[in-house]
N, C-alpha and C positions, 0 to 999 in steps of 0.2 A: 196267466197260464196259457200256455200255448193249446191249439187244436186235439194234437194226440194225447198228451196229459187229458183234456177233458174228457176225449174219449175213454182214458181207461178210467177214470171216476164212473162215465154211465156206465160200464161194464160191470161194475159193482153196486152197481143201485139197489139190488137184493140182497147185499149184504157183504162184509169182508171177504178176503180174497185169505185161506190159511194154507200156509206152506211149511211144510217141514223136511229136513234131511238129514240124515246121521251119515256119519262116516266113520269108516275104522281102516287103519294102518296095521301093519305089521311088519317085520323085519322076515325077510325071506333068506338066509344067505347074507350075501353083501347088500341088500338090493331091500329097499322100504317099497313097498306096496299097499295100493289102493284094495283091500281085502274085503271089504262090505259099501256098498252106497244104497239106502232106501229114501226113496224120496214121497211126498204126496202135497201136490198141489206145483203152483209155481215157485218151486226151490230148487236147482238141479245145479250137478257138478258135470264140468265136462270132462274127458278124457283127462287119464294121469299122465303129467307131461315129465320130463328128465332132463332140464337144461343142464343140470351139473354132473349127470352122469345117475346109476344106480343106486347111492347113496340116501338122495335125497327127491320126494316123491311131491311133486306141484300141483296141486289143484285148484281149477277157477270156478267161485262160486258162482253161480247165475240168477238173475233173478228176472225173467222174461219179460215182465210187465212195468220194468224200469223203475217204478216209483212203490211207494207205500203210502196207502190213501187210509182214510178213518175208518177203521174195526178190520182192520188188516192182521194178521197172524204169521210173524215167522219166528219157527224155531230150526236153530243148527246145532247138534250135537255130534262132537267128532274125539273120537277116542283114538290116541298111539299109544302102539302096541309096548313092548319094552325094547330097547335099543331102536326103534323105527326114529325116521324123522323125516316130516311132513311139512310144509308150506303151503298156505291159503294165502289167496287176494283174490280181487276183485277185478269185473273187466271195466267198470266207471263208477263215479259217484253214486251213491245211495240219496232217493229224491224224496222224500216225506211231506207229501199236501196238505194242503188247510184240509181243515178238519168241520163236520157242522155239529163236531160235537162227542162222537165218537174216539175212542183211545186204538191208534195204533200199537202192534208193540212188536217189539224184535228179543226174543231170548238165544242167548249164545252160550253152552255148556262144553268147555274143554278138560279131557281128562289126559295126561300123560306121564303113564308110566318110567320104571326106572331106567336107565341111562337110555332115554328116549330124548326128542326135540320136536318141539310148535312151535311154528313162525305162524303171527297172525297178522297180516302186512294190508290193509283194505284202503281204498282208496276213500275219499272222505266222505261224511253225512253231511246232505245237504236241506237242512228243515225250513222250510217254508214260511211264511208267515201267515199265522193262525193253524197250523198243523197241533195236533195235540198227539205225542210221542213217548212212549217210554223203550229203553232199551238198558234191558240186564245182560251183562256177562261175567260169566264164572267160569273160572281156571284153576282145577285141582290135579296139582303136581305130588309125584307120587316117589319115595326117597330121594334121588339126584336130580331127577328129570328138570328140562332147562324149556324156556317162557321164553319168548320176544314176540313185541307186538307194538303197536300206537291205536290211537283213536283220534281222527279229528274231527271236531264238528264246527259248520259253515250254519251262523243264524242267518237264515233270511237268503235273498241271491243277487251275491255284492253285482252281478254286473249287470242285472236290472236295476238298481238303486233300491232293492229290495230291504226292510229292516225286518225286526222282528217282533212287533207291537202287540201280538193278540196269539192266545194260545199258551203249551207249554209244556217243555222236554225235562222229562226226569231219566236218570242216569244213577247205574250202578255196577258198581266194577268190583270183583272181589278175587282174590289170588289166594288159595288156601296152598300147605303145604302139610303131607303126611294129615288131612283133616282140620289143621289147624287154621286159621286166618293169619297170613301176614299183610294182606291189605287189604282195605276196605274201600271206600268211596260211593258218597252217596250226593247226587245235586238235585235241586230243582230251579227250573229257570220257567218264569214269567213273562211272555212277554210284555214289553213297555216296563218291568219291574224296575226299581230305583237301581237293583245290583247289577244289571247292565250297563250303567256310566259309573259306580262306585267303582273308585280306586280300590277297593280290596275284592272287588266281584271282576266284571271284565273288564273296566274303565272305559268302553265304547270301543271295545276290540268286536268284530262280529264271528271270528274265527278263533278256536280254542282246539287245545288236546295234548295230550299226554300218552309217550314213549314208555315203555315200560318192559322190562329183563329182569324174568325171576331163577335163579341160580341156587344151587348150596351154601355158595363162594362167590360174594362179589366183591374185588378185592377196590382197595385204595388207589391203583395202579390205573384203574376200570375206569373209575369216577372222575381221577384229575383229567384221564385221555378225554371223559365225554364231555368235562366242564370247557375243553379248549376247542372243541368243536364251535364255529361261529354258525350263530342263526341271525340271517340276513332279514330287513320287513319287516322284525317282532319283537316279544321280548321273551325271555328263555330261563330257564333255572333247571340245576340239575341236583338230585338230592339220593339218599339213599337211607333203607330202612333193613331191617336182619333179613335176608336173603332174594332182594328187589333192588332195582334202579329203575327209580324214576325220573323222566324229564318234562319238563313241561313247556306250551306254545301256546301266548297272545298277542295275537295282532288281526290282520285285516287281510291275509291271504292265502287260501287254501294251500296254493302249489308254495310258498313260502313254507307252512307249517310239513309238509310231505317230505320237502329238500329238506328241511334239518331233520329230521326224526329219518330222513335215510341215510344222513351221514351217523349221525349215532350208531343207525342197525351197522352200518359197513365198520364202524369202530367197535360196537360192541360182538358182533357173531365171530369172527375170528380167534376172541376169547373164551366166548363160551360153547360155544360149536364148533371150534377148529376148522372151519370154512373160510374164506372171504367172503363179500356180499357179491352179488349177482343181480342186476336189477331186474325185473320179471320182464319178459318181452313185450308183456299184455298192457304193461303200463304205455308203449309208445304207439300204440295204435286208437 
């Protein structure tokens, strides 16, 4: 661990570092708008930005202290309005430290109403070895209201020769629609655990994640376009469940698993949000 990582560990020697922010959208007109931001601690959004015009309202989540160390607290709950439509990312990687013991955690609560749209677009988690992590996120779509989003996650830090031996990330991903559940997922990972080389676990892939579009209507049309998408570095599957598509990403490199899950998005938003994709600016800085 480098210098400034150390430092923001002493920074916390009293205790976690808890951050929260909520946001809300609305539809103004033509025009989706940033309509509420409360923040407390280091969680903050910057200005509402409009690369595509009025329609569609950007915001970049920040997190000032780069990383998330042990008895760390973030939550982000962001509410669209009806007809709004909103897109989040991130300006880098998300960095989660060894841990001495202490549980980080990250909760994400998305709610979007009727013929509204969330893009959840983040750039990836990068967990550390011996970091102890959990991260919930929940997405309740509300009559038509339409989902796209990915999640990658990076064990270890492939370009230290980092693995992922000691520690342990739990994960839970859930897409309710109208209240109900149409997906669920729950993991845990140990590290050094045998299901990190098991062929039905990650088979010694250090990088994972899962693309994911939840709709009214997702038609056949949808699924054969995202199954012809090539994923380059990895290996890839794309499936689909009553009002979800999901894609999946193992292999051994973040920017690998980013490029396919952003060809999907540029395949799949066209369909379900009448947009083309746009890659966010913040990614190439």
């Amino acid at each position: 661990m480098n210098d400034a990582a150390e430092g923001v560990l002493a920074a916390r020697a009293g205790g976690g570092w808890q951050g929260e922010l909520a946001l809300a959208y609305e539809r103004n007109g033509g025009r989706s708008v940033l309509s509420r931001r409360a923040h407390r601690g280091p969680l903050v959004v910057q200005k509402a930005l409009y690369p595509e015009g009025d329609a569609v309202c950007q915001s970049i989540i920040v997190h000032p202290p780069a990383g998330i160390a042990g008895g760390d607290r973030l939550a982000l709950e962001v509410a669209v309005g009806v007809g709004a439509r909103a897109q989040l990312t991130t300006p880098g990687a998300a960095k989660w430290y060894r841990s001495a013991g202490a549980t980080a955690k990250q909760s994400l609560a998305f709610s979007v109403a009727a013929e509204a749209t969330l893009e959840w677009l983040p750039q990836e988690t990068i967990v550390f070895d011996g970091a102890i992590a959990t991260l919930e996120t929940r997405v309740d779509l509300h009559h038509d209201a339409r989902f796209m989003g990915w999640d990658i996650t990076c064990l270890g830090r492939r370009l230290a020769g980092e693995t992922f031996r000691q520690g342990d990330l739990r994960q839970e991903i859930v897409i309710a629609r109208d209240g109900r559940r149409q997906w669920t997922e729950r993991a845990l990972l140990a590290g050094g655990a045998a299901l990190l080389q098991a062929p039905v676990g990650l088979d010694g892939a250090s990088v994972f994640g899962t693309f994911f579009a939840a709709a009214p209507l997702v038609s056949d049309d949808l699924v054969l376009a995202c199954r012809e998408v090539i994923c380059e570095n990895g290996e890839s599957g794309v499936t689909r469940l009553p009002g979800v598509l999901l894609a999946r990403y193992r292999g051994t490199a973040s920017e690998s698993a980013r490029s396919y899950f952003s060809a999907l998005w540029a395949c799949t938003r066209p369909i379900l949000a009448g947009r083309e994709a746009l890659t966010p600016r913040i990614w190439n800085t």
